[in-house]
Every structure is written in structure tokens, then in C-alpha cells.
DRENZADREN-258793 format. One record per residue (C-alpha): x, y, z; residue in three letters; residue number from 1. Coordinates in steps of 0.1 Angstrom, whole numbers, plus 5000, padded with zeros to 4 digits. Example, Ala and Ser with C-alpha at 12.3 -4.5 7.8 and 13.67 -1.06 7.14 Angstrom:
BEGIN
     xx     yy     zz   residu   num
   5123   4955   5078      Ala     1
   5137   4989   5071      Ser     2
END
This chain:
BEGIN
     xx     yy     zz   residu   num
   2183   1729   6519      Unk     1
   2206   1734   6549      Unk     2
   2233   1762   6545      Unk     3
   2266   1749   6544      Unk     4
   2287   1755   6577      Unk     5
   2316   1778   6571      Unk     6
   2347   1766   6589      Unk     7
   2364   1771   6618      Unk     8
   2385   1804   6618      Unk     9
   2369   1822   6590      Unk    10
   2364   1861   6591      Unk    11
   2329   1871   6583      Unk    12
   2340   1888   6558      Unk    13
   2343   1858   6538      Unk    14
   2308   1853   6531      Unk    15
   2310   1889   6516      Unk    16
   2343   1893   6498      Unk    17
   2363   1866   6476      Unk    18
   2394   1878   6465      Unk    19
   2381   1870   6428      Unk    20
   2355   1893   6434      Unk    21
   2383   1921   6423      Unk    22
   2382   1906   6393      Unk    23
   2349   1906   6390      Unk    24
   2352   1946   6399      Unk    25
   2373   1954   6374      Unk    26
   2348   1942   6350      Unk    27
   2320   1957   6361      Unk    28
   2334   1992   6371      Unk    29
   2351   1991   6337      Unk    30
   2315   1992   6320      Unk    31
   2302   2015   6343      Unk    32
   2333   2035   6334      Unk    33
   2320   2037   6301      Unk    34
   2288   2048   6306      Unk    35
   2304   2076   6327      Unk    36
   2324   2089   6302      Unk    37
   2289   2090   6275      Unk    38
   2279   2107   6299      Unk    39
   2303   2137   6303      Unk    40
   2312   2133   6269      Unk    41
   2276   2138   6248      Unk    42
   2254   2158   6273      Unk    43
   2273   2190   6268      Unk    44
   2276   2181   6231      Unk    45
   2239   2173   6221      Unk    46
   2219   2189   6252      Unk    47
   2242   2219   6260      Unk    48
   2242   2211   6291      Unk    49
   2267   2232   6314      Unk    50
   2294   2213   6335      Unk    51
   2273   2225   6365      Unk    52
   2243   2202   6357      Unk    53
   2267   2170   6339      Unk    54
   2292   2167   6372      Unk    55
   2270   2187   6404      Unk    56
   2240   2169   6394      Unk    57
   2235   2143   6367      Unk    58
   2267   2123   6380      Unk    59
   2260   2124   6420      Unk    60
   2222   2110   6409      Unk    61
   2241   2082   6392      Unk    62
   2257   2073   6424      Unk    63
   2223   2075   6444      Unk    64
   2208   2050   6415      Unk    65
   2232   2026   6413      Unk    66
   2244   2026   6452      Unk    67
   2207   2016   6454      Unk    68
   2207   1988   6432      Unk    69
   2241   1972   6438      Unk    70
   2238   1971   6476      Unk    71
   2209   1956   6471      Unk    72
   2217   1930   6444      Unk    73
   2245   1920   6471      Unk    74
   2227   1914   6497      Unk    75
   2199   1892   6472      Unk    76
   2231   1868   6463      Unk    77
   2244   1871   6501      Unk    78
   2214   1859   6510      Unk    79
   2205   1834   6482      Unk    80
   2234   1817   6492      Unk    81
   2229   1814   6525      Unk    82
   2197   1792   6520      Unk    83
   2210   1770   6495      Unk    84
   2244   1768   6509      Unk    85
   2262   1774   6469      Unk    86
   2284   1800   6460      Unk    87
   2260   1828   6442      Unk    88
   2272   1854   6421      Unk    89
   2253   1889   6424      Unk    90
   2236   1902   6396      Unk    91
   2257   1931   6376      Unk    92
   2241   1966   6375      Unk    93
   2247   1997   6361      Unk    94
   2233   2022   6334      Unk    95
   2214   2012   6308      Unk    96
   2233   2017   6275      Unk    97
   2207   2015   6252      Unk    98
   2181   2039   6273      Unk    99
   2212   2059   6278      Unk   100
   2213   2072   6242      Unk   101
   2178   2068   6232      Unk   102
   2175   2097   6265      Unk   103
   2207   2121   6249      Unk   104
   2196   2117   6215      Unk   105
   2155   2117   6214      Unk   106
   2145   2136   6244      Unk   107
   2175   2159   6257      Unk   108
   2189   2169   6223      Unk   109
   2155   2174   6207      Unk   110
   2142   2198   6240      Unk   111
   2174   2219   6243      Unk   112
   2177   2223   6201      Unk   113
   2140   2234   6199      Unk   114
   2137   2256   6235      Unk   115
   2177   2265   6231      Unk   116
   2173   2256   6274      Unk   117
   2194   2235   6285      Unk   118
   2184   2234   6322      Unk   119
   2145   2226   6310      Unk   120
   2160   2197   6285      Unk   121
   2174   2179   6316      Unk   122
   2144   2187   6337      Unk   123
   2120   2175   6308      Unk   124
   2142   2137   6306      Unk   125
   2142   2137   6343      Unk   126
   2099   2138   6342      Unk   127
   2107   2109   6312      Unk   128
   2132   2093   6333      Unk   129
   2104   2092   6368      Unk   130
   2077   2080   6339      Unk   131
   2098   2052   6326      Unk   132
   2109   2037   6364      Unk   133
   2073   2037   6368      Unk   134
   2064   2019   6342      Unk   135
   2094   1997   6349      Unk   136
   2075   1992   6389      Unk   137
   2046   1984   6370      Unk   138
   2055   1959   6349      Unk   139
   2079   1942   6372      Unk   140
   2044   1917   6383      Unk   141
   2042   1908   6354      Unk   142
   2074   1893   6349      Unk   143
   2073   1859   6358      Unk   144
   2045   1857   6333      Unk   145
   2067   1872   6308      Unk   146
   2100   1849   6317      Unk   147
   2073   1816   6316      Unk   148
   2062   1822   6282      Unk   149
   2093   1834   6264      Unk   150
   2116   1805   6250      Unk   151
   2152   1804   6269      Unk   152
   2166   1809   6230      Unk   153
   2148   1840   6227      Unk   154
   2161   1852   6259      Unk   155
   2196   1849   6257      Unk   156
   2207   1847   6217      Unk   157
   2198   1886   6224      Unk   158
   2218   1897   6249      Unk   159
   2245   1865   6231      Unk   160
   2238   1891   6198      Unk   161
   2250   1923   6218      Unk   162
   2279   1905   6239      Unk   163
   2299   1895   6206      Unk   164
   2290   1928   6184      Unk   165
   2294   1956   6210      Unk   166
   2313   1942   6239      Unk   167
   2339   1915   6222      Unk   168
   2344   1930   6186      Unk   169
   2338   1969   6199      Unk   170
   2367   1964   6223      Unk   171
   2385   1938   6207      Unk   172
   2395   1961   6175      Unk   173
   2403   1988   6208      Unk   174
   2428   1958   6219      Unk   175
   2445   1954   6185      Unk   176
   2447   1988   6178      Unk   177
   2471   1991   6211      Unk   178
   2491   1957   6213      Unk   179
   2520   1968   6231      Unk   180
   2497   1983   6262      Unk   181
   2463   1959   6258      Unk   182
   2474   1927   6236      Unk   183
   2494   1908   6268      Unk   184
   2468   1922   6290      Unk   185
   2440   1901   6272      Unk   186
   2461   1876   6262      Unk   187
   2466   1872   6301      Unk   188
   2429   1873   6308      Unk   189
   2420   1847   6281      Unk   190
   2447   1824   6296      Unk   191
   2444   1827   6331      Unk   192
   2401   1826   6330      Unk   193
   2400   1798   6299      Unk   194
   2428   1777   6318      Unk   195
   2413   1782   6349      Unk   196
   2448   1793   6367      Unk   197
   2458   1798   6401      Unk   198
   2487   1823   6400      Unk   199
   2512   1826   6428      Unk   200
   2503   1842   6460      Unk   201
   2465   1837   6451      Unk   202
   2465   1870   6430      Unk   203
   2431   1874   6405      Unk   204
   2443   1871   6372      Unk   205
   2420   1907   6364      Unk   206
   2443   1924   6387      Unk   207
   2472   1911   6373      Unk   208
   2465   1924   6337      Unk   209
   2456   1958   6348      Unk   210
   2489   1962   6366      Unk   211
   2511   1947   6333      Unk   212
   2486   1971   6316      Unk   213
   2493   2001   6336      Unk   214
   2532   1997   6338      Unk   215
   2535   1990   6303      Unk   216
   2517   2023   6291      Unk   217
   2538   2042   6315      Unk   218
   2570   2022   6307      Unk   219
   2566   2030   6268      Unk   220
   2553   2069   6275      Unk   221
   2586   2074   6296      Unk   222
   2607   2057   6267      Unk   223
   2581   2085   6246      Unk   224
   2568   2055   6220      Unk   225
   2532   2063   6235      Unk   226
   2521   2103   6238      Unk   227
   2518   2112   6275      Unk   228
   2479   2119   6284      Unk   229
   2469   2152   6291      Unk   230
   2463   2164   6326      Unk   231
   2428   2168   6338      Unk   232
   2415   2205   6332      Unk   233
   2390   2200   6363      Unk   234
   2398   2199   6400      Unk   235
   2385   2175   6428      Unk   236
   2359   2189   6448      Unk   237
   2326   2172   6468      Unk   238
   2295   2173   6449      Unk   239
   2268   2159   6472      Unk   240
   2235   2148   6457      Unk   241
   2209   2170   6458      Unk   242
   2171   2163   6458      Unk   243
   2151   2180   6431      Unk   244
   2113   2159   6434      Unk   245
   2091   2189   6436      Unk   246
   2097   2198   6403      Unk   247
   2095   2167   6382      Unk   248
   2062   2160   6396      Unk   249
   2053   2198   6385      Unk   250
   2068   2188   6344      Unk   251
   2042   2157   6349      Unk   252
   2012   2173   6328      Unk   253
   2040   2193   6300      Unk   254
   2032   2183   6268      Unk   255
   2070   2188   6260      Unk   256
   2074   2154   6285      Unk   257
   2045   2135   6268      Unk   258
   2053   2140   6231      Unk   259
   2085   2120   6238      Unk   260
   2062   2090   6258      Unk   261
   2065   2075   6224      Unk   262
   2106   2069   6236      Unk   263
   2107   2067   6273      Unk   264
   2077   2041   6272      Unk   265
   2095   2016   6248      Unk   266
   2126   2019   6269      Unk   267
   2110   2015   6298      Unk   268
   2096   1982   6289      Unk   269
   2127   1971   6267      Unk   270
   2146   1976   6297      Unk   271
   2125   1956   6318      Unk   272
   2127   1929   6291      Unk   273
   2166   1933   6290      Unk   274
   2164   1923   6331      Unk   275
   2148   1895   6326      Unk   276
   2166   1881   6297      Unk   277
   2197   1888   6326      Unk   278
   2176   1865   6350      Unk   279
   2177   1840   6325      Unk   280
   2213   1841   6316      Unk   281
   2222   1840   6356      Unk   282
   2193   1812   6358      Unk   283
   2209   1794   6332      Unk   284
   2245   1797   6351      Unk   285
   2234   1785   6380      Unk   286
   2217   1814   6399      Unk   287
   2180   1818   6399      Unk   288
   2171   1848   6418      Unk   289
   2134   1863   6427      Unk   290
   2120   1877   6390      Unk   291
   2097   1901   6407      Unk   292
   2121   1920   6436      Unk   293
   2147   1924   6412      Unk   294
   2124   1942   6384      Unk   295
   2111   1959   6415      Unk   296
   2146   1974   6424      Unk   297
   2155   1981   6389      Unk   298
   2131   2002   6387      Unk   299
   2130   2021   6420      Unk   300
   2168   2024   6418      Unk   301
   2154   2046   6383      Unk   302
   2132   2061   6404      Unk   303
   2153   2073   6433      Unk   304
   2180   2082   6409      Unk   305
   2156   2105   6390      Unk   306
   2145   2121   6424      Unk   307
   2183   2130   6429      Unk   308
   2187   2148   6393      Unk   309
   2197   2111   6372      Unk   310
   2179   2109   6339      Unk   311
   2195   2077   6330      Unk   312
   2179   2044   6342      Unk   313
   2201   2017   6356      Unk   314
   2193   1979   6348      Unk   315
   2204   1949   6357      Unk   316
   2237   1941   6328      Unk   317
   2242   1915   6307      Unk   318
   2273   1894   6320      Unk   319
   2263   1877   6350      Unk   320
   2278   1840   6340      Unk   321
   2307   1856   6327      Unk   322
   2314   1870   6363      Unk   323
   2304   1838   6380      Unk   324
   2327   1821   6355      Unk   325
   2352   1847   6373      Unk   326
   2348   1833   6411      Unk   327
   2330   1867   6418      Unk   328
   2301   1868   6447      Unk   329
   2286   1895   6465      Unk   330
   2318   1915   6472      Unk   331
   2326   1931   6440      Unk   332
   2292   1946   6437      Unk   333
   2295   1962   6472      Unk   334
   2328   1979   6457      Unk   335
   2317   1989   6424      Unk   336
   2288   2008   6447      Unk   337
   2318   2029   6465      Unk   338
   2344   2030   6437      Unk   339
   2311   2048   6410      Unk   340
   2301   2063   6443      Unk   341
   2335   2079   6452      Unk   342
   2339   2091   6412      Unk   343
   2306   2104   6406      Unk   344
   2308   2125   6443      Unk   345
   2342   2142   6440      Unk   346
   2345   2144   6401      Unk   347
   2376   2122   6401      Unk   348
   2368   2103   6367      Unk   349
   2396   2127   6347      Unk   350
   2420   2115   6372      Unk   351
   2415   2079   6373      Unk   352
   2418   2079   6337      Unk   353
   2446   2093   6333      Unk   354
   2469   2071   6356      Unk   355
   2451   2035   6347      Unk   356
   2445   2035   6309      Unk   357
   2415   2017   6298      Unk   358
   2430   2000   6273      Unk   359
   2446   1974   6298      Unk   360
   2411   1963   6313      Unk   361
   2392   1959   6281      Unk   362
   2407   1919   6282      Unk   363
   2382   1916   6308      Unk   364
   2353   1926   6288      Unk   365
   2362   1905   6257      Unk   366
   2362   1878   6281      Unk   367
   2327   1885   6294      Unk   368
   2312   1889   6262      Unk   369
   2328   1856   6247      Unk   370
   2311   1838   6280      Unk   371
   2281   1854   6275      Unk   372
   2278   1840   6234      Unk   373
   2287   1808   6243      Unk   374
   2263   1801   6271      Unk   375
   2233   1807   6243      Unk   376
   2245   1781   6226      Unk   377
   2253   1758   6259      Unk   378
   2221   1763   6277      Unk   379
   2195   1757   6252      Unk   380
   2183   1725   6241      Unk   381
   2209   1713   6213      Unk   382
   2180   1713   6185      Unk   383
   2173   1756   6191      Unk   384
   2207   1766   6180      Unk   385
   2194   1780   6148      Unk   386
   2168   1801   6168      Unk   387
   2204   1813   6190      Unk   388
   2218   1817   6155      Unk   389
   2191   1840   6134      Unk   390
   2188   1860   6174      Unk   391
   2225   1874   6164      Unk   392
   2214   1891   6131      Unk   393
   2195   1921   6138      Unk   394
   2228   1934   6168      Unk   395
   2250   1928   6139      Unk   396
   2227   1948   6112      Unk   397
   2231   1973   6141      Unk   398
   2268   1973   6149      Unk   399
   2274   1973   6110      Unk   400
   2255   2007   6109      Unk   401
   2271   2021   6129      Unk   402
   2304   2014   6115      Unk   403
   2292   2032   6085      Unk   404
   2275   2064   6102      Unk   405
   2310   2068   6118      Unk   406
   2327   2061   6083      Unk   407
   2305   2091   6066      Unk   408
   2302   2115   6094      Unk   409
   2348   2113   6093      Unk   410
   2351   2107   6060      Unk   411
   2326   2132   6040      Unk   412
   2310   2149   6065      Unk   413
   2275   2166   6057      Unk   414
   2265   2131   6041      Unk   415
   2233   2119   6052      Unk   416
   2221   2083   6058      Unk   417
   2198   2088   6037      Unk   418
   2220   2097   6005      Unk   419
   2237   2064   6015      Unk   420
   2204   2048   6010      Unk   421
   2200   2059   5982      Unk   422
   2237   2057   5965      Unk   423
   2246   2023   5982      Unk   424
   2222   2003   5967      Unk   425
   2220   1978   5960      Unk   426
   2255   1965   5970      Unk   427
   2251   1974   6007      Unk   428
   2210   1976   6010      Unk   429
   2213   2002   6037      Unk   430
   2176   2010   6038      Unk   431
   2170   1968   6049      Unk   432
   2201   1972   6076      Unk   433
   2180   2003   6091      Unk   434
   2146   1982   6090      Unk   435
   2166   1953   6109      Unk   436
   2184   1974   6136      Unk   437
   2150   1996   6141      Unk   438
   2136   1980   6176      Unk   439
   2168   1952   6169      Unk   440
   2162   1934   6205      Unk   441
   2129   1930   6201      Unk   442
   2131   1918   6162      Unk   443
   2157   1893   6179      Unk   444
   2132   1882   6205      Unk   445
   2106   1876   6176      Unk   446
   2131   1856   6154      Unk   447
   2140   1835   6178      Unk   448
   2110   1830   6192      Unk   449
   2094   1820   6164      Unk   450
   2118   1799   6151      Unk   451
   2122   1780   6188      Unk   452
   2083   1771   6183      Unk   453
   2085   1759   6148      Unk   454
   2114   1736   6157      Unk   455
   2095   1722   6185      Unk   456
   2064   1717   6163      Unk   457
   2043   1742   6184      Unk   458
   2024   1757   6154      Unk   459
   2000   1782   6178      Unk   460
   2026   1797   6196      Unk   461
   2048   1800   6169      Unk   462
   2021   1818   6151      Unk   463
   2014   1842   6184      Unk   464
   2047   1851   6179      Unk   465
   2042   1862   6144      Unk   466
   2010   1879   6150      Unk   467
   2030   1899   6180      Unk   468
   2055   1909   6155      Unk   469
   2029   1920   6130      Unk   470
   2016   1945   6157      Unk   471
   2045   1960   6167      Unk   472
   2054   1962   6132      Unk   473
   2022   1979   6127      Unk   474
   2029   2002   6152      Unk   475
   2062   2008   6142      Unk   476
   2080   1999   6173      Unk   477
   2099   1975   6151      Unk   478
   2113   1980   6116      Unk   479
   2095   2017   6107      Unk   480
   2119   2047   6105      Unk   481
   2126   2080   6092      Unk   482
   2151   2098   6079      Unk   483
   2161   2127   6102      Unk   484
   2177   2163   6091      Unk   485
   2206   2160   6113      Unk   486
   2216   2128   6091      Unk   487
   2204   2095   6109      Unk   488
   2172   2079   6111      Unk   489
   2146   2075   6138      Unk   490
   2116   2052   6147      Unk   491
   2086   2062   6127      Unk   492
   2058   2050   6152      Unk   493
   2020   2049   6135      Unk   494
   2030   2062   6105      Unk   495
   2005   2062   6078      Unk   496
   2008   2026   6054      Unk   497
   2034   2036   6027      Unk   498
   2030   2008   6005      Unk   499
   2055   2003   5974      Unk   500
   2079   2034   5984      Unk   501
   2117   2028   5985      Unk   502
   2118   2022   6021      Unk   503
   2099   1995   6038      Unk   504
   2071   2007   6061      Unk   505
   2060   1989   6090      Unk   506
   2024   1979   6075      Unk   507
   2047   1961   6047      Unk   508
   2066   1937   6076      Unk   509
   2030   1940   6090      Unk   510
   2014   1919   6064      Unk   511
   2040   1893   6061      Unk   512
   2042   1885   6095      Unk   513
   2001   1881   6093      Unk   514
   2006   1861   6066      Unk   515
   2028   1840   6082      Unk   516
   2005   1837   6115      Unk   517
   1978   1825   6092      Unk   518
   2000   1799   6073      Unk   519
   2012   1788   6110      Unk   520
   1974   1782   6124      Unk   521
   1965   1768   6092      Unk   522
   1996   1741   6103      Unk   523
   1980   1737   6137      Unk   524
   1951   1725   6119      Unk   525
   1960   1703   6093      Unk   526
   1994   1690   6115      Unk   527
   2021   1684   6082      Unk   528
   2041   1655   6088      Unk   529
   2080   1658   6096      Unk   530
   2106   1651   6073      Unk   531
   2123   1618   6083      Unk   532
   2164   1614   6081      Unk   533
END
């Protein structure tokens, strides 16, 4: 296909930068904003880990990953475009939320509370984190395979499932909680982006809202009906990334790094699973991009990050169509590279924080995740909306447990999960919610998988499905937990079969998913007719 001549007078610039692509900045650098602050917030917390490591090191290797991937994802949509001549909207990227915690909680935490060392805690995840990119390299060949023989509904009613739990009612209660500073910001947003506005002098209707944001919070803290936000305790200073390779490759053959293989190797390949559910969300919006170079980059973006003192792997985000919905391109990738870049290397997220409060950008974000739902629904074939549907479950079993740790740990703390187990049945059946959130994106995957099969009559896949569900069961990648002293729960991977105790084991959702498989075969055999309306 011929490109598309640009016309006379243009700057080349232009084929770079849109002036939506600001809004499509605020967006994205919000999220990574977020991540930033997990960041600073929980690593001294859980891992002990000194200021020294959190802002000199960890944060600069951040830059280095994601300056990596988002150039890079720029220039794939720059590109992209210029072959096919259509506007193309760069694939989001950042760190990856989920690995993010699973790291803090089940590697770093775990190291520094049994070695009381936090420098060899944050050296052992950094061996995890080079393992996991690896694995991510690896398996980015095989994605196309992967992408071919995964039904669209099972690819984005799971990413749909995490867009309306943890990005639109997570910030959404945030919004409400602050109307006077966040309400007319959103409100803004959902007009302006539903309605499709032009406002006056061509200004993007995410810029506008932060501004309104921003004056309103200082407008009401000057009139004192909002407290004033406390000054930043830390002072700027340039924290260039240092290299620290010789001695992750040394940690390779600690048994400290391999006893946790049984996290950083599901993560790895539940990240790379995550991207390509992304590919088919910005496939499905109009963008279809290279499966195997942009695995590839996601995972040597982990690599390289690692290599310059980043645990954390980046990945390719969720929220592609709701930034093409936006008018974004290439441009607001490019500056979410040197607006992380510029944080993360002179320690200026305190600052930045205090002037612009988050609260008036989180309009943006509802907006994304309200996209991102109702594309699942808008890109499938009309008949799989069920198999969308049941794909929301298990990120809602998840986002409802949460709301209840948070509920026990305020409200009585000392009370375990487990005690709620016990004492809330059966009105709230919080041993099933754990077995349902346990491995949720891949118990999404298998639900609407399966379900996307049996409504198009394709009894053998359907019953792979089920038999792939039965194994992971099995091997408790799915479903299997334990309760843990500090309160919560964690996955119980090849535990022993515990058959007829009070919490489900993964042999017991082994066998019914077998059972299942074998009544699905038994289908592909004896072909039962369909029910006529």
C-alpha cells in the first residue's frame, strides 16, 4: 500500500507529534506514575530496602527499561504507519503491575525477612528479574502460535476484566471521594472524548482537565477547604544509572534465586501472555503490529533494565484502543520516555506530586478502562459475549478480595484471611473467592476459552481447553493456595492432593475439569444436535 503524501508545508515533526498525543501522555505517564510510587512506597516497607538502593538504583534502572521499550514502540508505529499510510497509535509500555507485586511480596520480602539483608534481597530479584526477561526472549517465537490458537474472547474479556475492576472502579471511587478537585475533571474527560469535541484553540481535552484539576486544588487549599500537601523531605540531585551485570550472573547458581523459579517463571510467561492479549486489543482497534519484535523488546527492555539495577519487568499495557480512541500516535510515547526518564534520574517524583495532584488525571484513566471493556464486547463475534462475560469473574473475585484484606488489616488488625475463611462462611465463601483470584488471568483465559469453543460447536478444542486447565490446576498454577503467617494467602504449587478438606485443592478443580474434557470428546464423537429457536 502506498504511504499517503503529507502536505505541502508540514514540519517533520508531524509524523512524530499530534497535539492529542499530550493527551495520550497524560494517560500513560499517569500509570507509570503509579507504579513509581509502589515502588518507593513498598520496597522500603517489605524489603528494607534503604533509600540508597529504591531512588540511586532501582528507579534510574526503571528509566533504562522503559526508555528502551518506548522509543522503540514509537518508532514500530512511526513506521507502521508509514507503509500503510493510516494513522497508528504506539503501543503503551511501562511496568508490569502484576509482576511488580508478585517481585515485592514473594521474592524481595521473603529474602530480606529470612537473611535480614536487604542489599542481597534486591540482588537475589534482580537474578529473578534477568531469569524471567529470558524466559520472556524465549517465548516471544512462539507467540504467533500462541495469538493463532487463542480465541479473540479469551484475549481481551481479560485484560476487559482488569480495565473495569482496577482501573475504572479503583480510581473511580478515588474521583468521588474528591468531587470538588477530580469530579469536573472527569466529567470533562467523559464529555470531551465520548462527544468527540474540538475545544477552542485546538487544546486536548486531557490537558484541559488537568489544568481545571490543578487550579481547583490550589484554589480550595488557599481558601483552606483542602489541607495543603506536605513539602517533599528529599532534595533533587542526579542519579545516573549504574551497571551492576557481573554480579547477577555470579547469583545465577544461588539456590536462594531458584527456590523462587516457582514465581518469576509464571510471571514471566503471564507477562508475555498479557503482551499478546495487548496485540490483540490494538489488532482489534485497528493496529496490528509484528507479534514477535514486540515480545522480543519486552523482554530485552526486562533484560537491560535488570543489567542497570531494575527488578521490575516492563510490558507492553493494557489501553492501547483507549489511546487511539484519544488521537494519540508515536509522540506521546517519545515523551513519557523523557518525562519517567527525567523523574526517575533526578528524584523529582515528590515534587511533581505535590504541585499537580493526581486526583485531577485519574478522568483519564476511567476513560481508558471504560474503552478498553467495551471493545471486548465490540470486537468479538456478537454470539461470544457470554465467553467476554464469565472472562470478567475471576478480576472481580480478585478486586473483591482485596477490598476485604484492606477492610481487616484497618479495621481489626492481627486478623488473618484465614479466620475470615473460616468465620465468613458461608455468607461470603472467602475460601472459593481465593481459589478464583489464585492465577485469575489465566482462569479468565480458560473460561472464556472454553466457553468461545462450546458456542462455536468445536467440541475438541473446547475440551483441550479443559484438559489445559486441569493441568495447571494440577500443578497449582491456578486455583491452589495457602494460608500464609503474615495473614494472606499464596499459590500452593504441587501440593500433595487434599481431597475433602475445607479448602479446595488444585487436584479437586483438577478432576472436574478432566471430567469435563472427557464429556467434551465424548461430544466430538457422538455430535448432540443444537437446540432450535
Amino acid at each position: 500500500m502506498a504511504v499517503a503524501s503529507e502536505p505541502a508545508g508540514k514540519s517533520p515533526l508531524n509524523g512524530w507529534f499530534v497535539p492529542n498525543d499530550i493527551d495520550g501522555f497524560f494517560g500513560l505517564f499517569v500509570d507509570n506514575l503509579c507504579q513509581l510510587i509502589v515502588v518507593i512506597g513498598l520496597c522500603p516497607l517489605i524489603a528494607g530496602l534503604p533509600e540508597s538502593i529504591v531512588v540511586g538504583r532501582i528507579l534510574p534502572g526503571i528509566a533504562v527499561s522503559l526508555v528502551a521499550g518506548n522509543l522503540f514502540y514509537a518508532w514500530q508505529a512511526h513506521r507502521l504507519s508509514k507503509r500503510t499510510g493510516k494513522s497508528v497509535t504506539a503501543l503503551p509500555f511501562g511496568v508490569n503491575t502484576v509482576s511488580l507485586f508478585a517481585f515485592i511480596f514473594f521474592i524481595l520480602g521473603p529474602v530480606y525477612q529470612e537473611t535480614h539483608n536487604a542489599n542481597l534481597a534486591w540482588k537475589v530479584s534482580l537474578a529473578a528479574g534477568f531469569l524471567g526477561g529470558v524466559i520472556e526472549i524465549v517465548t516471544s517465537f512462539f507467540g504467533d502460535w500462541l495469538r493463532r490458537n487463542t480465541p479473540r474472547a479469551a484475549l481481551l474479556s481479560t485484560l476487559a476484566g482488569v480495565a473495569i475492576t482496577f482501573i475504572s472502579l479503583g480510581f473511580i471511587f478515588r474521583i468521588f471521594n474528591s468531587p470538588l478537585i477530580a469530579l469536573f475533571p472527569a466529567l470533562l474527560v467523559l464529555i470531551g472524548y465520548a462527544g468527540k469535541i474540538r475545544w477552542p484553540l485546538g487544546l486536548p481535552t486531557g490537558f484541559i482537565a488537568v489544568v481545571i484539576g490543578t487550579v481547583a486544588a490550589w484554589a480550595l487549599r488557599g481558601l483552606h477547604f483542602a489541607p495543603m500537601p506536605k513539602w517533599p523531605d528529599s532534595s533533587l540531585a542526579f542519579y545516573p544509572p549504574v551497571p551492576i551485570v557481573g554480579e547477577i550472573f555470579s547469583l545465577l547458581t544461588d539456590s536462594h534465586v531458584w527456590s523462587y523459579a516457582v514465581i518469576f517463571i509464571p510471571m514471566a510467561v503471564l507477562n508475555v501472555i498479557g503482551s499478546i492479549q495487548n496485540l490483540e486489543s490494538a489488532e482489534a482497534a485497528g493496529d496490528r503490529f509484528s507479534t514477535r519484535s514486540s515480545l522480543l523488546v519486552n523482554g530485552t527492555s526486562a533484560v537491560i533494565g535488570v543489567f542497570f539495577g531494575n527488578p521490575f519487568a516492563p510490558t507492553i499495557y493494557i489501553g492501547h484502543p483507549g489511546w487511539k480512541a484519544m488521537g494519540a500516535r508515536s509522540g506521546y510515547s517519545v515523551m513519557n520516555a523523557v518525562a519517567v526518564t527525567f523523574i526517575c534520574l533526578t528524584g523529582a517524583m515528590p515534587f511533581l506530586l505535590y504541585f499537580i495532584p493526581l486526583e485531577a488525571t485519574l478522568g483519564i484513566l476511567l476513560w481508558i478502562g471504560l474503552i478498553i471493556t467495551a471493545q471486548a464486547f465490540q470486537e468479538v463475534p456478537k454470539a461470544h459475549a457470554p465467553a467476554v462475560a464469565i472472562g470478567f469473574i475471576p478480576s472481580l473475585a480478585v478486586w473483591s478480595l482485596q477490598i476485604i484484606q484492606t477492610t481487616l488489616q484497618k479495621a481489626s488488625p492481627g486478623y488473618t484471611l484465614q479466620q475470615a475463611a473460616a468465620s465468613f462462611s458461608p455468607e461470603l465463601f472467602v475460601s472459593g473467592m481465593i481459589s478464583l483470584a489464585q492465577g485469575f488471568m489465566f482462569i479468565s483465559i480458560f473460561f472464556s476459552a472454553i466457553i468461545a469453543k462450546v458456542i462455536d460447536r468445536q467440541w475438541r478444542a473446547a475440551g483441550i481447553w479443559c484438559l489445559i486447565a486441569s493441568a495447571a490446576s494440577a500443578c497449582g498454577f491456578i486455583h491452589a493456595f495457602v494460608f500464609t503467617p503474615d495473614g494472606g494467602y499464596a499459590p500452593a504449587y504441587f501440593q500433595k492432593p487434599g481431597f475433602g478438606s475445607d479448602i479446595p485443592s488444585g487436584f479437586d478443580f483438577a478432576l472436574v475439569y478432566l471430567a469435563a474434557a472427557i464429556l467434551l470428546f465424548a461430544m466430538q464423537v457422538f455430535r448432540p444436535q443444537e437446540i432450535e429457536h
